[in-house]
BAFI-3210 file (N, C-alpha, C; in Angstrom, 3 decimals, decimal comma, padded with zeros to 6 digits):
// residues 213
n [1|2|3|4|5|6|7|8|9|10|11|12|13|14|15|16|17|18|19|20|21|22|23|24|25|26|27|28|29|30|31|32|33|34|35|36|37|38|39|40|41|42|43|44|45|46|47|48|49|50|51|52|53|54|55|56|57|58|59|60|61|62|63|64|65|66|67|68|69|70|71|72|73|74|75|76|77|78|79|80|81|82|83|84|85|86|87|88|89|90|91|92|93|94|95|96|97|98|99|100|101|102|103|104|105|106|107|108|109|110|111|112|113|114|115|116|117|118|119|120|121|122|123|124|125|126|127|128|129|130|131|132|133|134|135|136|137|138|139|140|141|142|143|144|145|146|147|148|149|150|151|152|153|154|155|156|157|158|159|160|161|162|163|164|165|166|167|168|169|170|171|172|173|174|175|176|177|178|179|180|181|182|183|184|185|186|187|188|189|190|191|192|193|194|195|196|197|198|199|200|201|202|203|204|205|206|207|208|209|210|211|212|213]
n.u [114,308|113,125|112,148|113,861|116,074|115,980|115,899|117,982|120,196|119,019|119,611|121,995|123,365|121,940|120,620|117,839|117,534|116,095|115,157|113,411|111,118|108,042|106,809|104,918|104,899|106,063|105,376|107,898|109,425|108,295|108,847|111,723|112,158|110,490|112,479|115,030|114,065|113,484|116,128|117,518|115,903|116,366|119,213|118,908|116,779|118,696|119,633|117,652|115,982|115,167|112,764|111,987|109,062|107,165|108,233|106,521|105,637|103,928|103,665|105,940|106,110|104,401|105,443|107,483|106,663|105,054|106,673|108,443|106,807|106,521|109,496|109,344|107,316|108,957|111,039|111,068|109,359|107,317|105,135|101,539|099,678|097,227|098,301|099,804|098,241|096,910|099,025|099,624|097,693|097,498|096,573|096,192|098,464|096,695|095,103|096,529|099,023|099,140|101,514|103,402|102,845|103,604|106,414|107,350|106,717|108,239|110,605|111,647|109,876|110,900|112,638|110,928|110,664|113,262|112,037|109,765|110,967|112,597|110,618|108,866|110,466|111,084|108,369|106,244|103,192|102,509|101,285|101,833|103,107|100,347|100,142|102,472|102,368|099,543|100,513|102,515|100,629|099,186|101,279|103,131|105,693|107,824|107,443|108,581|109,678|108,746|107,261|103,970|102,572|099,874|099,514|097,434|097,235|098,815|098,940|099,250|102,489|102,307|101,732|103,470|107,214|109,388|109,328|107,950|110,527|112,077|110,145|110,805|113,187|113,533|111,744|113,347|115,760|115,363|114,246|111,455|108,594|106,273|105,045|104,555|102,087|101,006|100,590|101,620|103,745|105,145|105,908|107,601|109,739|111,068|111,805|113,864|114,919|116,310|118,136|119,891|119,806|120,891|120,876|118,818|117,756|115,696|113,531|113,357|112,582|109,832|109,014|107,179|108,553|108,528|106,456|105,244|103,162]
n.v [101,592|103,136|103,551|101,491|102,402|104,944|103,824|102,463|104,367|105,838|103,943|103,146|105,888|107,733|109,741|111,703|111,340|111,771|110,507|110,646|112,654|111,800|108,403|105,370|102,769|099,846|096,100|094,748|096,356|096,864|094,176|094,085|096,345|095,210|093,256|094,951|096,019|093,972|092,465|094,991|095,211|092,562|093,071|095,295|094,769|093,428|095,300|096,239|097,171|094,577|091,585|092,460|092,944|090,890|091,108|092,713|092,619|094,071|096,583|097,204|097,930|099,693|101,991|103,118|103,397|105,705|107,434|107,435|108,798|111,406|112,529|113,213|114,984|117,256|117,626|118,026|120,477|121,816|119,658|118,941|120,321|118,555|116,207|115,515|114,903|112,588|110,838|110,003|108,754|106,028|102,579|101,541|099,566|096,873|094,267|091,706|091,923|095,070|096,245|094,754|096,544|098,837|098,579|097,429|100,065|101,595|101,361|102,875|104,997|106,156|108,119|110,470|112,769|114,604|114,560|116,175|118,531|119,528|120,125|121,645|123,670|124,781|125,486|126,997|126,405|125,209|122,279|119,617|119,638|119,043|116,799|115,282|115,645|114,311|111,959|111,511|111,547|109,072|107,386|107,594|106,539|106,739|109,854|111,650|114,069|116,034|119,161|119,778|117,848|115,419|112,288|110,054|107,171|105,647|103,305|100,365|100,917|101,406|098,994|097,273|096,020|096,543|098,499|100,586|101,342|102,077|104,447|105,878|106,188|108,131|109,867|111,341|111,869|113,700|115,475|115,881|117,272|117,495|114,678|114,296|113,853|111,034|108,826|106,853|107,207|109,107|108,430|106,436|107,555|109,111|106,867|106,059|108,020|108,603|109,000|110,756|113,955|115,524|113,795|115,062|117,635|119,709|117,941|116,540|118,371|118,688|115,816|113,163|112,774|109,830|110,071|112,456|113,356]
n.w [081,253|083,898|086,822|087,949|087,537|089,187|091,892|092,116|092,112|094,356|096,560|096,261|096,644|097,447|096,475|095,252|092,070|088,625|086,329|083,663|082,542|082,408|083,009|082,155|083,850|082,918|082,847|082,955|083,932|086,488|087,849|087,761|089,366|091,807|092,072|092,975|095,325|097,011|097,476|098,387|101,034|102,171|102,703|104,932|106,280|108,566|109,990|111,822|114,568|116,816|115,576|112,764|110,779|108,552|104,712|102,558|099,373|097,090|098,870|099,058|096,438|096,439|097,308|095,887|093,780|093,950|095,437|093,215|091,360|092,969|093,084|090,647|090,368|091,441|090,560|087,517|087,162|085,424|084,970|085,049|087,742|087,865|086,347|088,147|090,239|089,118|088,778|091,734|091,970|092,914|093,443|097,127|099,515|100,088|102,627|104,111|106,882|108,636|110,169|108,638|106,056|106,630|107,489|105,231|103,161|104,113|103,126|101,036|101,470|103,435|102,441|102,261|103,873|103,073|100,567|100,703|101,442|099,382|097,617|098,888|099,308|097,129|096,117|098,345|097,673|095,755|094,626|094,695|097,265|098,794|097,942|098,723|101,771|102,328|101,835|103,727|106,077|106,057|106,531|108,851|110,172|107,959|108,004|109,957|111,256|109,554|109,139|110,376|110,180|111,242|112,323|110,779|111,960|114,086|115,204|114,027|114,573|116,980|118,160|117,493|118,794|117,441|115,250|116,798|118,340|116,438|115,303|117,734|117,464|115,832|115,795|117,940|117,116|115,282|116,560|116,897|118,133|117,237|117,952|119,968|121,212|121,542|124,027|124,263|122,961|123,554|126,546|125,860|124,647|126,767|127,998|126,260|126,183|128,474|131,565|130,170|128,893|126,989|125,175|123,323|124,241|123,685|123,184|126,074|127,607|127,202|128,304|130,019|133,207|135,268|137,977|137,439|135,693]
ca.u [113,701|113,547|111,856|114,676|117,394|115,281|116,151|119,419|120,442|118,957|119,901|123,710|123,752|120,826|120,379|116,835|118,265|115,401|116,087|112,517|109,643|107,168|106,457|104,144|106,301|105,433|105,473|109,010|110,201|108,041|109,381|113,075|111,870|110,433|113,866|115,871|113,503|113,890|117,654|117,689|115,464|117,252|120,043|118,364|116,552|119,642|120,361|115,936|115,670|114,192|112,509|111,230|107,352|107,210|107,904|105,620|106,078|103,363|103,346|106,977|106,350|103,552|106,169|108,697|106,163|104,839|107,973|109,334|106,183|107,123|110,777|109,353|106,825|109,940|112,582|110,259|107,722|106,354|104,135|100,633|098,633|096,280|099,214|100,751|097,425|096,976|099,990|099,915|096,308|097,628|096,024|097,212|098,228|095,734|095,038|097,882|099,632|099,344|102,850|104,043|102,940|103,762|107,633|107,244|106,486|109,268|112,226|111,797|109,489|112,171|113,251|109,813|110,690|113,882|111,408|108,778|111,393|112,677|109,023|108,031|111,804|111,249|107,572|105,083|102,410|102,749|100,531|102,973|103,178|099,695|100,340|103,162|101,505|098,612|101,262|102,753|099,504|098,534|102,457|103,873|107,039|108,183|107,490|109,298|110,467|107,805|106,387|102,613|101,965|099,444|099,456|096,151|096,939|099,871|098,048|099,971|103,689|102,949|101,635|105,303|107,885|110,331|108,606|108,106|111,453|112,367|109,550|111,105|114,330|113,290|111,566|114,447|116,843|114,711|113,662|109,973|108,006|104,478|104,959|104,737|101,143|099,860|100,932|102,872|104,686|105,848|106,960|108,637|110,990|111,514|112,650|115,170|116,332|116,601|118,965|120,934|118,993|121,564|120,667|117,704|117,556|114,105|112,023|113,903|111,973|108,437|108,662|107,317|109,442|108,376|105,411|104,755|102,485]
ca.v [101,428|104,360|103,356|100,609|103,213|105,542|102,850|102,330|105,798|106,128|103,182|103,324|107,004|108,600|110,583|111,759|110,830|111,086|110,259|110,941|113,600|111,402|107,308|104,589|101,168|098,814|094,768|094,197|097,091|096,530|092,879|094,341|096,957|094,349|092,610|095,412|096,253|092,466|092,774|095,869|094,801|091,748|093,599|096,515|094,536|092,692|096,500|096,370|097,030|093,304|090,869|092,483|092,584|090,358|091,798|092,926|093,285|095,024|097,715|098,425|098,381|100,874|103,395|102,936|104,271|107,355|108,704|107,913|110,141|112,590|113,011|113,660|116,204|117,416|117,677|118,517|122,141|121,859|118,774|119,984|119,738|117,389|115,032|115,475|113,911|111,242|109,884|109,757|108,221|104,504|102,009|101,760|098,220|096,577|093,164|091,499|092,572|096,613|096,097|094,535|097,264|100,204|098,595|097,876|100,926|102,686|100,871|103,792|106,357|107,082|109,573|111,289|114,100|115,015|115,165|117,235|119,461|120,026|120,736|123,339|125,470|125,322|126,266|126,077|126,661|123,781|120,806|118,414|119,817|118,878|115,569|114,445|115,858|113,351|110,902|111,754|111,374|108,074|106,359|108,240|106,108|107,637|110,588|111,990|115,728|117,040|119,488|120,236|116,540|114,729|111,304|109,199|106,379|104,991|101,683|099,426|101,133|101,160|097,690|096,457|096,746|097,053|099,849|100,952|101,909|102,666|105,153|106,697|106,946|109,417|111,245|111,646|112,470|114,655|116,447|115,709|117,642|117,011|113,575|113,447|113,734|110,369|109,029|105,415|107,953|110,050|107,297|105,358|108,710|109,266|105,860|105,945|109,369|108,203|110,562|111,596|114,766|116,190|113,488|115,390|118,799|120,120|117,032|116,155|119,269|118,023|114,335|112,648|112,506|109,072|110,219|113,687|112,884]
ca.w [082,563|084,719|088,210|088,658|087,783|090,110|093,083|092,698|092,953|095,718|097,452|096,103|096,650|098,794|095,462|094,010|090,683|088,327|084,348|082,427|083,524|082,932|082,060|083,222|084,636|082,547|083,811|083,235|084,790|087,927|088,116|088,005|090,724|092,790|092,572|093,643|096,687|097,515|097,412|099,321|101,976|102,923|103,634|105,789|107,867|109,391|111,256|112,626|115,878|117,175|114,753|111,326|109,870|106,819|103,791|101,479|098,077|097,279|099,609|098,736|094,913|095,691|097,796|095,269|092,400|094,251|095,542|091,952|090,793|093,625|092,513|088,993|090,281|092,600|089,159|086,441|087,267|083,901|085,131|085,938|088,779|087,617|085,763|089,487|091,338|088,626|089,436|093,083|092,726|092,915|094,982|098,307|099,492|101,280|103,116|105,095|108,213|108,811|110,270|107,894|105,213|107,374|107,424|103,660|102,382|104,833|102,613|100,138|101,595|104,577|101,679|101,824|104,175|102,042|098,433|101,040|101,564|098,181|097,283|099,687|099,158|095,625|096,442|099,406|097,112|095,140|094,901|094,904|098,900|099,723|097,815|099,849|103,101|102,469|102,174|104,970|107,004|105,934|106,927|109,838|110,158|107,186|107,654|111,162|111,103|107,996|109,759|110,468|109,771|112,072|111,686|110,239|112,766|114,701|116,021|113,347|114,558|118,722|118,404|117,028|119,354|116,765|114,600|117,760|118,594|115,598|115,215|118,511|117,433|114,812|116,895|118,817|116,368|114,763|117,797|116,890|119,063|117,161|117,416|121,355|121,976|121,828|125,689|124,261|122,183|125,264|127,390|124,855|124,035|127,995|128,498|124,899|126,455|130,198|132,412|129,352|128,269|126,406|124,202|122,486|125,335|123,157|123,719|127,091|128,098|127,394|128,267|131,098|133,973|136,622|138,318|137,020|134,289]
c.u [114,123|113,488|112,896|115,648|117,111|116,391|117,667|120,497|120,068|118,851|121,041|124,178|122,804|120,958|118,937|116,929|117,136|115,431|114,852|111,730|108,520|107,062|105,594|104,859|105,296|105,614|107,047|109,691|109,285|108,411|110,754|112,585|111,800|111,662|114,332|115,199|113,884|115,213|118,163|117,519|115,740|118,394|119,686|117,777|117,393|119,757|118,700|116,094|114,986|113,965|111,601|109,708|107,698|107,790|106,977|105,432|105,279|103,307|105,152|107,017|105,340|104,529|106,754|108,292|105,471|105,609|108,520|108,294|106,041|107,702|110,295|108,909|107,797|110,886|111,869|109,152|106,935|105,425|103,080|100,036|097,999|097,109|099,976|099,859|096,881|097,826|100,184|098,345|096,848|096,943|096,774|097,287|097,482|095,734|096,307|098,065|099,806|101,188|103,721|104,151|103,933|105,777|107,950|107,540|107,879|110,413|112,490|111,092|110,103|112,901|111,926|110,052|112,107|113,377|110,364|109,898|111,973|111,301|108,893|109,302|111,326|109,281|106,044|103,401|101,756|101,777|100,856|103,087|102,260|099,600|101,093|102,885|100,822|099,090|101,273|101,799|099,484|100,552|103,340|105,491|107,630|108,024|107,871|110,002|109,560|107,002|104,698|101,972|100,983|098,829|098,258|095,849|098,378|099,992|099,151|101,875|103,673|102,302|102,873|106,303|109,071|109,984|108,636|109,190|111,959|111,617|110,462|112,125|114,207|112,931|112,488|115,648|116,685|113,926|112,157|109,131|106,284|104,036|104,666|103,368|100,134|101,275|102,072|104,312|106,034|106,637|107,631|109,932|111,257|112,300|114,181|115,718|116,847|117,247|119,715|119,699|119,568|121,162|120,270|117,055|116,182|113,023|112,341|112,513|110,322|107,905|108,424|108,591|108,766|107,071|104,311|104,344|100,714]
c.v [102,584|104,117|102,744|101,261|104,404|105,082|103,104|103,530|105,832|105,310|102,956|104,730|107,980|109,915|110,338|112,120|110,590|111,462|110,350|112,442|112,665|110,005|107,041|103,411|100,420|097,247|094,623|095,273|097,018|095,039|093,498|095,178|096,615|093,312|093,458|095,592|094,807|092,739|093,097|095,703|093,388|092,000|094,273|095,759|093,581|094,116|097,050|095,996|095,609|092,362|091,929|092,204|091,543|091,407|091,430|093,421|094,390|096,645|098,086|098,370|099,621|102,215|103,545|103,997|105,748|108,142|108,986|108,911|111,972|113,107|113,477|115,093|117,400|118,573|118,676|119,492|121,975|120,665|119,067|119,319|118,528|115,960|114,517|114,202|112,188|110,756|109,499|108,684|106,445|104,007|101,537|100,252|097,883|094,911|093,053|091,962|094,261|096,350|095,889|095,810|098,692|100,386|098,219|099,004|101,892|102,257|101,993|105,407|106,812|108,205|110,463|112,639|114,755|115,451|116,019|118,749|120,131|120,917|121,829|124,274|125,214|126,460|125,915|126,076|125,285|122,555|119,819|118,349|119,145|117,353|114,634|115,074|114,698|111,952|110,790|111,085|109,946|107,161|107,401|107,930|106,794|109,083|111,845|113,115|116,260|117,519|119,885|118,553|115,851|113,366|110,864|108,269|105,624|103,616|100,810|099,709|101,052|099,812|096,502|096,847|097,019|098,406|100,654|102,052|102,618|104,533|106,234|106,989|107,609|110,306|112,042|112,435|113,605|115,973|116,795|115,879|116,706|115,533|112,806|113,401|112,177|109,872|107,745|106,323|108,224|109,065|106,935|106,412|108,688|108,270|105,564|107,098|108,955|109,063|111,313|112,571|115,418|115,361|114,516|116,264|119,449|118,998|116,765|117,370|119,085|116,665|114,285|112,689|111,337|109,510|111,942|113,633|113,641]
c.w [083,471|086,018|088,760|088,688|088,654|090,967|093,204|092,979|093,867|097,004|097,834|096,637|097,563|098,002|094,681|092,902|089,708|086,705|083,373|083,491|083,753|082,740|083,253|083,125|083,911|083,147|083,988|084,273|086,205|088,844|088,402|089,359|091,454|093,319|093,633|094,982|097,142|098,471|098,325|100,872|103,005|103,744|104,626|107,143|108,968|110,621|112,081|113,498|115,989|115,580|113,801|111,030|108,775|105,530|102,930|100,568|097,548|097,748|099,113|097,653|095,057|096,357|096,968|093,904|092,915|094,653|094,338|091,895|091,618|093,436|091,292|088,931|090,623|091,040|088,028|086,646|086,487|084,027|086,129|087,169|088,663|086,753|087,438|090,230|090,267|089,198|090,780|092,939|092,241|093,902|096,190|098,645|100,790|101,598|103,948|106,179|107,806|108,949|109,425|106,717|105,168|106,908|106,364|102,916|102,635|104,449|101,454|100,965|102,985|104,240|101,447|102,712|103,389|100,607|099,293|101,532|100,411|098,011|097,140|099,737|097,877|095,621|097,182|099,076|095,895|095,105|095,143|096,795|099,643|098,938|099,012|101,592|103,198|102,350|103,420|106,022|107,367|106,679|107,647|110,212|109,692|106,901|109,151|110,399|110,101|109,368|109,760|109,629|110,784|111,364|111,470|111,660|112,731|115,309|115,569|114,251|116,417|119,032|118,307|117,738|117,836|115,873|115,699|118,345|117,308|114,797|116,146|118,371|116,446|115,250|117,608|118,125|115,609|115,596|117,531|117,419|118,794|117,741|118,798|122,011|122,115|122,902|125,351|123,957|122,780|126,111|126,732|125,033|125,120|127,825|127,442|125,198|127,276|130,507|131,267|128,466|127,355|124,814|123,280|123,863|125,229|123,819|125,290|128,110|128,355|127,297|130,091|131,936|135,496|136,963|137,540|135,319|134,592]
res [x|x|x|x|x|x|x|x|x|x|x|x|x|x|x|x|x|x|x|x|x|x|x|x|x|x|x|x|x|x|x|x|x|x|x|x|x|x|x|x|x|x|x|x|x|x|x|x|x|x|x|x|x|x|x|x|x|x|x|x|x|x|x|x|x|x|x|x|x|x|x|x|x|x|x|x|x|x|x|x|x|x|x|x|x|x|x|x|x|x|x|x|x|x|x|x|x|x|x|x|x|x|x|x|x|x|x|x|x|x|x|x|x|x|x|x|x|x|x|x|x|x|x|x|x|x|x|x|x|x|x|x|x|x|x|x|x|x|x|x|x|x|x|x|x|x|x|x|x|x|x|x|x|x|x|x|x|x|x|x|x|x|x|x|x|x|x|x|x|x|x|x|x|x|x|x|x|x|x|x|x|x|x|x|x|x|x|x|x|x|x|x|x|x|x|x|x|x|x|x|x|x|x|x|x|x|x|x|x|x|x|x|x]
***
């Protein structure tokens, strides 16, 4: 089983740890997978800003298998282009609470700007780049600091206050300029900087200030 020994590296260790080039997860090993995300996610969301989305298994068995096939494209060069976009072409999870998916998917792909940066130093030429870009797009949470990203749609994350904040404290920490043009965005970060600009001195610079908007 590779995907589940995937996980736990990089849940024990915040290591893209990846042990074949290529397989496909068969049932048992997506049942063990779906454990450990379980597992994981019980713990994690005790430290969520406010009350938690649902979880949804789903949506974090499908992050779990495209970052693994990220890390693979990431580790292994010798896997082509077209073995690269097979694998990313999973179906995306659908139905249910947006919210819920959005904070699903973000129990694994919170390591997606770390495998988009591998990538593009090893090489910005890469396909694998405009793979996890089009990630990127589609789940913005996860994907704070990749630059030249514009998100798909933020609706699901400024409808939740907790995503919400959590969204903004990435921004923040990350000094996330792109990330300030839609207007909830902007306020939100003002009010999580408030008088302390030193916080985060870059964005401090182009945030609202009270009336001057």
């Amino acid at each position: 089983m590779a995907l589940d020994t995937f996980l736990r590296s990089l849940f024990d260790h915040g290591r893209l740890a990846v042990p074949v080039a290529e397989s496909v997860e068969g049932e048992a090993e997506l049942v063990a997978t779906g454990a450990i995300l379980a597992g994981f996610e019980a713990d994690w969301r005790l430290d969520f800003p406010g009350t938690a989305p649902a979880w949804n298994r789903e949506a974090g068995l499908f992050a779990a298998r495209v970052l693994y096939r990220g890390a693979q494209g990431a580790m292994f060069r010798q896997i082509g282009a077209e073995a690269l976009r097979a694998g990313f072409a999973l179906p995306p999870p659908d139905g249910g609470d947006a919210a819920s998916a959005h904070y699903s998917v973000d129990v694994t792909l919170r390591f997606l700007p770390d495998l988009a940066r591998m990538a593009r130093g090893a090489s910005a030429d890469d396909p694998l780049v405009g793979l996890l870009d089009t990630l990127a797009r589609e789940w913005p949470l996860s994907s704070v600091g990749m630059p030249g990203v514009e998100p798909k749609s933020i609706e699901p994350i400024a409808g939740h206050p907790g995503l919400l904040r959590l969204y903004i404290d990435r921004i923040v920490a990350a000094a996330d300029i792109s990330r300030l043009g839609d207007q909830r965005v902007a306020d939100a970060a003002r009010r999580a900087v408030g008088a302390h600009d030193e916080l985060c001195p870059v964005l401090s610079r182009l945030l609202p200030r009270g009336n001057d908007r």
